[in-house]
C-alpha positions as CSV (number, residue, x, y, z in Angstrom):
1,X,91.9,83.8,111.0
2,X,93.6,85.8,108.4
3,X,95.3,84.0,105.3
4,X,99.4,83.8,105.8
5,X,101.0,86.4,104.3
6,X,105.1,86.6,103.5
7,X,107.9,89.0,104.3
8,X,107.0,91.3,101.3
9,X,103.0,90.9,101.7
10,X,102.0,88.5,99.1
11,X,100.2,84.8,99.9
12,X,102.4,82.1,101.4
13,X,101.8,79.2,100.0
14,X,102.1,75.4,101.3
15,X,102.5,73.2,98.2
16,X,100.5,75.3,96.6
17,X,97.7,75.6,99.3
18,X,96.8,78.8,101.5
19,X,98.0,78.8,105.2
20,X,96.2,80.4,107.5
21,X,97.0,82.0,110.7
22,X,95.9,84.1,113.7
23,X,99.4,86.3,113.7
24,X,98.6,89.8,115.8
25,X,102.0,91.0,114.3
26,X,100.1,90.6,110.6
27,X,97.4,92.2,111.3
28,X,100.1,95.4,113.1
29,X,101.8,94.8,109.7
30,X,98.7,94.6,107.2
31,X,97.4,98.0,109.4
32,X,100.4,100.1,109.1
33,X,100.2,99.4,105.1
34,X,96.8,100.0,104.5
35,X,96.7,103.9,102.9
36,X,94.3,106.0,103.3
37,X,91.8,106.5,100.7
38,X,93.0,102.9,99.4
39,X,90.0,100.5,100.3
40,X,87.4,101.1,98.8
41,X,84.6,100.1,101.0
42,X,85.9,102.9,103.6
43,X,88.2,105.4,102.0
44,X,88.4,106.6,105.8
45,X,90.1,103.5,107.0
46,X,93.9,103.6,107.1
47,X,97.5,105.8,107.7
48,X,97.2,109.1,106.0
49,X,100.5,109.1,104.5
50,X,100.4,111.0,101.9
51,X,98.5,113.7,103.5
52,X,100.8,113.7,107.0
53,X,103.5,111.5,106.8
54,X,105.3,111.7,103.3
55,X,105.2,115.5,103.0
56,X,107.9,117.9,103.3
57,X,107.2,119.3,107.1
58,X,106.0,116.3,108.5
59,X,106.2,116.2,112.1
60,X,107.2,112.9,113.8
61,X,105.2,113.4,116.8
62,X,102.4,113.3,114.8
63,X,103.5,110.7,112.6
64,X,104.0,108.5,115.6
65,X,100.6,109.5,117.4
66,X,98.8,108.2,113.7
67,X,100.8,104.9,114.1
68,X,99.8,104.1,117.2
69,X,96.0,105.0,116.7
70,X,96.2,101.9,113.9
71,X,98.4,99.5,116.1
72,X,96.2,100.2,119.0
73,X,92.8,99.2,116.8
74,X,94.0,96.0,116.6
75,X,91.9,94.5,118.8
76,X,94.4,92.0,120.8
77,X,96.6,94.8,121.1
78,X,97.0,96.1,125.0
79,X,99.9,98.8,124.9
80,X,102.5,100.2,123.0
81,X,106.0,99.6,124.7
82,X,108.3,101.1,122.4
83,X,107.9,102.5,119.0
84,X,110.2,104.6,116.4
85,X,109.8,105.8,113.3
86,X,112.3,106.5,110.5
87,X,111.3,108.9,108.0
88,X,112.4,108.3,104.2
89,X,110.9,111.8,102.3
90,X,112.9,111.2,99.3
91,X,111.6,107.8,98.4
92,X,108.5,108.4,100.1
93,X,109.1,105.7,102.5
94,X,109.0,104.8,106.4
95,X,110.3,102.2,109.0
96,X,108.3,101.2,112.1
97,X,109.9,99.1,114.9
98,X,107.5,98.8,117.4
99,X,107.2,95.9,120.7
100,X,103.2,96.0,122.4
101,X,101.8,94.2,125.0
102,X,99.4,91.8,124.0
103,X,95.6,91.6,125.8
104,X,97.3,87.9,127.0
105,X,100.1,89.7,127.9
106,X,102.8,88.1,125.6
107,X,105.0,91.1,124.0
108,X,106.0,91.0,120.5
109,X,108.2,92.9,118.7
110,X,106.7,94.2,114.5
111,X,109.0,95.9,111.9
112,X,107.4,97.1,108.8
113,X,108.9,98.9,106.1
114,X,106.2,101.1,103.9
């Protein structure tokens, strides 16, 4: 169980207490904007975007390869249907669309904007 998180990542709140929930698209969504480097109990864990993704000569490919890794290493996650990948080097930014195939077999559709 993970602790309900809104649209822009901070803590939903239900008059005033903390929801909790068992959401696989959070966990997609709390994966995909974890850094690298950024936690610092394991500075290997997360995206390496500003070593591959947010540079000048990225290549998508790869940037889509990286983004599967961390959407497959959530655990209920079975397979990646469909996933794209937009690309904002300007504002150092990125939007994922993605539908997997849970382990139940349920598919859900994530979008995340980083």
């Amino acid at each position: 169980m993970d602790i309900l998180l809104d649209s822009c990542g901070d803590i939903a709140l239900n008059r005033a207490d903390i929801v909790l929930t068992d959401s696989v698209c959070q966990k997609i969504s709390i994966r995909l904007r974890w850094f690298l480097n950024e936690w610092k109990f394991n500075r290997n864990a997360g995206v390496p975007y500003y070593e591959e993704i947010f540079v000048k000569q990225y290549d998508i490919e790869n940037v889509k390869q990286l983004l599967e890794e961390e959407i497959l290493s959530v655990d209920e996650v079975d397979e990646i249907s469909s996933l794209e990948a937009i690309v904002d080097i300007e504002n150092r930014a990125l939007s994922v669309s993605c539908s997997v195939v849970l382990t139940d077999g349920e598919e859900v559709k994530v979008e995340v904007n980083v």
